[in-house]
N, C-alpha and C positions, 0 to 999 in steps of 0.2 A: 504494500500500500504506500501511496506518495505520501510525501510530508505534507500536511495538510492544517500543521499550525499557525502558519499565518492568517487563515480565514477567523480567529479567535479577537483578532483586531481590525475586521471588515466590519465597516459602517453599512452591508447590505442595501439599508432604506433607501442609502446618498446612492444608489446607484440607478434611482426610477427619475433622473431629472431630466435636463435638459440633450447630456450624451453620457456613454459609458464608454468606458475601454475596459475591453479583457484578453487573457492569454489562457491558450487552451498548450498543452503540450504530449502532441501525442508521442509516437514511441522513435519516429526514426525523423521526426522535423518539432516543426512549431507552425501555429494560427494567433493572428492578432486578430483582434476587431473593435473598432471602435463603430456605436449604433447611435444616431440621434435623434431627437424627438420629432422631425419633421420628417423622416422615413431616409435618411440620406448616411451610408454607411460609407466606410474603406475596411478592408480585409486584405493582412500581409498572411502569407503563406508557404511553407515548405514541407515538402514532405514525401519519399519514398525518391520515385524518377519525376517529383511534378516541384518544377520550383527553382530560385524565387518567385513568385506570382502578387499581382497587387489586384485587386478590384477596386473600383470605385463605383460608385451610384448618388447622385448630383438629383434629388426630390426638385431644383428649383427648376431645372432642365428637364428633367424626366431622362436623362440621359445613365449611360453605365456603362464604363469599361473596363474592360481585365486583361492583363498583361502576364504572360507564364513567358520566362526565360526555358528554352532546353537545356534538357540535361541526358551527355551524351552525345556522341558523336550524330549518332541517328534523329535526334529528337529537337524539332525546331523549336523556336519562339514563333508562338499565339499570340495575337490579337484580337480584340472582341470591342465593335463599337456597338451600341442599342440605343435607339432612339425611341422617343413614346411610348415610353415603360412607367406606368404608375406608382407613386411608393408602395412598398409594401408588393410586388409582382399583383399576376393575375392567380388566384385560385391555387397556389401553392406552388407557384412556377416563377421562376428568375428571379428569388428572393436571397438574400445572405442566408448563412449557413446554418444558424444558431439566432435569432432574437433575444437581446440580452432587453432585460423589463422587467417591470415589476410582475412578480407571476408569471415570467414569460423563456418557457423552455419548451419548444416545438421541434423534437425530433423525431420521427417516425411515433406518432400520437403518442405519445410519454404524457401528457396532461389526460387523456382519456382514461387513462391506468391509472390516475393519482384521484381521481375520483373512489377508488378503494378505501382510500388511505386519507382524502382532506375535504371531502364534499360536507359543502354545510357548516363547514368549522374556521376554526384561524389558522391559518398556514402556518406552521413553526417546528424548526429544527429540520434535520436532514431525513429523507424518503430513500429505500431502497428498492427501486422497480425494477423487476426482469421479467422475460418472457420466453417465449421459443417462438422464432422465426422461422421453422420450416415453409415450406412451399412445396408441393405437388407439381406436377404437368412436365412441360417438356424445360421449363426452367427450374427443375429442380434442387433444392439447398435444404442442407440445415443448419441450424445453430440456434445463439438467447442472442440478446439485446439486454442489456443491466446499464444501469444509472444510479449516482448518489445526486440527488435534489435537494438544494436548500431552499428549503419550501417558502420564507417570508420573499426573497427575490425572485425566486425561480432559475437560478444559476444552476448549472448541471457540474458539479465538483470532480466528478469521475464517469468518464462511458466507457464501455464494454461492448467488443461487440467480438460473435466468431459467427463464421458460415464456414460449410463444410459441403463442397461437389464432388460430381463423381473423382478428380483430379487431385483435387487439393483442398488445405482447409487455410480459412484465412481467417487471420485475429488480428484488431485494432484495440486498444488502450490509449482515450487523450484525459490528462490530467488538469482542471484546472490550478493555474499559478498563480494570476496577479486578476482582481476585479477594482476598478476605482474610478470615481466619477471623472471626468472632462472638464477642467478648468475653464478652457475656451473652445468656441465651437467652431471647428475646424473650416476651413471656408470649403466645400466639396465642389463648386464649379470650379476652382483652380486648380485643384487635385486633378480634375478631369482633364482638363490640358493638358497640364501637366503630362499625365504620365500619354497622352497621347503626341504629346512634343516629343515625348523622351526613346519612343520604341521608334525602331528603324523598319519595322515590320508592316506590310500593306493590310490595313486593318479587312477582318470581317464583318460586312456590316448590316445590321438588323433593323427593321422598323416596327414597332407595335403598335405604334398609328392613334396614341391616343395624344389628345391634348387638354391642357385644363380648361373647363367652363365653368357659369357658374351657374347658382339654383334658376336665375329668370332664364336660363336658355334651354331648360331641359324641356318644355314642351313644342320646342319648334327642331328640337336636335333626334325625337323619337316618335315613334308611332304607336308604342301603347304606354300606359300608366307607372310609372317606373316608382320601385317602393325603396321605401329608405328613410330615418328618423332625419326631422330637421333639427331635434329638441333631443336628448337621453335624458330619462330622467329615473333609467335605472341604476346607471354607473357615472363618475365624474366625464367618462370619453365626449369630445367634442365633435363634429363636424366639419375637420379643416379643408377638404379639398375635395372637388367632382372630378372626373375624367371622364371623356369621350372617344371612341373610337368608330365611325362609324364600321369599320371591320379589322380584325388582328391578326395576326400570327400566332398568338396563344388558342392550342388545342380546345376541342368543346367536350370531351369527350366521348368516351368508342360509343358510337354507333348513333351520336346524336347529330339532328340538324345544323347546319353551318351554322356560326356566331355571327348576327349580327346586329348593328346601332346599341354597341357595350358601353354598358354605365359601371363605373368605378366609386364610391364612397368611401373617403377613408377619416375615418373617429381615432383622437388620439387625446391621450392623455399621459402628458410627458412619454416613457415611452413604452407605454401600452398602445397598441394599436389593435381594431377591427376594422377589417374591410366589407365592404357591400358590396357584391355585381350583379348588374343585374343586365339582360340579353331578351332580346325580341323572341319571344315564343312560339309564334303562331305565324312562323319562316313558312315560303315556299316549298315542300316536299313530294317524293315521288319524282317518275318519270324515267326514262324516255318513255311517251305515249306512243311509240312508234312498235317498243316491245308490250304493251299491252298493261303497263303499269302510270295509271292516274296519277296526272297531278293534281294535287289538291295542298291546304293548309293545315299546317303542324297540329294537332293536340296534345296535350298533357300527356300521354298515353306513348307519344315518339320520344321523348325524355329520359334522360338520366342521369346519374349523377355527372355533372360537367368534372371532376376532379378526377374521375375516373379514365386518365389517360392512358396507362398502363395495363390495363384486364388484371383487375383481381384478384384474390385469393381466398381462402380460405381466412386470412389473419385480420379483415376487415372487425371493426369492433365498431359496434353500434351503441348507443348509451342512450334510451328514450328520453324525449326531455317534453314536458306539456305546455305545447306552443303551438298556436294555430296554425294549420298547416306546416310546419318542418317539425317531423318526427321524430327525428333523433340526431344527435354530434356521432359523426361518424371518422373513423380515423385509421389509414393502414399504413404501411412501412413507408411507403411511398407519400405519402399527401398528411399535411397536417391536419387538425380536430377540426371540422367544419360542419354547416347542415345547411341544407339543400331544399328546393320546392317550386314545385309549379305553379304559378299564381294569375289566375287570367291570364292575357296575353304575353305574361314577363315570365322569364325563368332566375329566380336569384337563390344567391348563395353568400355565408355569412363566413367569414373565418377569421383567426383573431389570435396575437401573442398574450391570452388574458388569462388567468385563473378558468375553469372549467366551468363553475357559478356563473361568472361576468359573460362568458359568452350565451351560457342557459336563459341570463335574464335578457340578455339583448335579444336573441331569436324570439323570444316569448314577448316583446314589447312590440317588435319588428312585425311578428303574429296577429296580434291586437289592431295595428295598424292598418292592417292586409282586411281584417275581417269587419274593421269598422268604416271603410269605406264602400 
């Protein structure tokens, strides 16, 4: 076990402000991260054949790039520009690695599991959560997934992870080292230059196509009723920013209707964050009429979970939660604690670096909203 006495003199609380920095150390490198309250991160990196690597994500831009130096003869330097990337990604996709918050430890739904152990109650002192990761099919593995949680911040002290294929068995151990608040707030649009000044590499470049709008332009930007609180008055979370896209490059999930006129919401509270998406429902579907398949408009019924980009498993955990129309937080290795629903013409979805509770009450308020209009 690491030495783990200095977290005996963390000020934990001081770590839900305005940014954090932390150092995670896994076994053959190191991860930095500093995460700040307007959804705008940097992450330094090394580790195995990857690295040094820097990312950056720039909330005032909506902008994000990552820089891997090769390691190795064979192994080049990456580049990664993104444009019109919301803070906080879409639906569990193109987000930093870890959300450092208050309450806020989303790795392969690790807060779904800590509803065992802190639902209903005060968060405090350290959690030990494990599980078994196997998987069936033609991607087959096994192994656990373990974590030590310090429950008042939701900082992950220790992960654990082994899978075992037909070949080989692979083990990771990252330790955390250093957490403490951010004196000053790093300025992330010069960061962003910066390191795009700095690489000689012909960038890869990405568009997610959203931009920010604000509340008077959502009825002329979509064609049905887009749901979303203006007001929380279940948790401190505010309302900082809309997004628009009228179409993306983030996946919809398998098997569902194309994404399109996406609404982004995102609620923060220093740096807790939840996001709202919400996507046009009742899309054009079917066809070619030529092989005997109808077009016609989407129902409730073509849907499903949009986070579901992956095809599932067996290791989906569902936790019901009593909220009108979304049925339960749902969470697998893959995708963080989230929930999901069809609603009139909108399909939205809620997910959140929040205590388990704070996401329960919001879906449930979110619910009430849905049902009383």
């Amino acid at each position: 076990m690491a030495d783990l006495d200095w977290l005996a003199e963390t000020d934990f609380a001081s770590l839900i402000g305005l940014a954090a920095s932390t150092r995670f150390q896994p076994a053959d490198g190191w991860v930095d991260f500093v995460s700040a309250s307007d959804g705008s991160y940097v992450i330094h990196f090394g580790y195995g054949a990857r690295g040094p690597c820097e990312t950056v994500y720039s909330a005032r831009s909506l902008t994000f790039v990552s820089y891997c130096q090769g390691v190795g003869e064979e192994e080049q330097d990456h580049l990664v520009m993104a444009t019109g990337l919301p803070p906080g990604g879409i639906e569990g996709r193109e987000r930093d690695l870890f959300w450092i918050g208050s309450n806020a430890f989303l790795s392969d739904g690790l807060y779904v599991r800590l509803r065992e152990h802190a639902q209903g109650r005060a968060l405090q002192g350290v959690v030990r959560v494990s599980y078994d990761v196997s998987r069936g099919g033609e991607m087959s593995t096994s192994g656990t997934f373990a974590a030590d949680v310090e429950l008042k911040s939701g900082l992950p002290l220790l992960i654990e992870r082994s899978a075992a294929g037909e070949d080989q068995t692979n083990t990771s151990s990252w330790v955390l080292t250093s957490a403490e608040p951010v004196g000053e707030m790093p300025d992330f649009e010069v960061m962003v230059q910066k390191l795009m000044d700095s690489s000689n590499v012909e960038p890869t470049r990405l568009d997610y196509g959203f931009k920010q709008v604000s509340e008077g332009d959502l009825l002329g930007l979509v064609s049905y009723t887009p749901l979303y609180l203006n007001t929380v008055t279940s948790s401190p979370l505010e309302l900082t920013g809309i997004y628009f896209a009228e179409e993306t490059i983030v996946p919809e999930g398998i098997g569902n209707p194309v994404s399109s006129q996406v609404l982004v919401f995102a609620y923060r509270n220093g740096l807790d964050t939840v996001i709202v998406t919400n996507r046009k429902g009742n899309v054009t579907v079917g066809g070619p009429e030529s092989e005997g398949i109808p077009i016609r408009e989407a129902t409730a019924e073509d849907w499903s979970d949009p986070f579901n980009v992956a095809g599932w498993t067996n290791q989906v955990v569902e936790v019901p939660i009593e909220a009108e129309y979304f049925e339960s937080v749902i969470a697998d290795l893959t995708v963080v604690p989230h929930a999901w629903a069809s609603i009139g013409d909108a399909v939205v979805t809620i997910e959140g670096n929040v205590a388990p509770y704070v996401l329960d009450a919001f879906a449930i308020e979110l619910g009430a909203t849905a049902a009383s209009r």
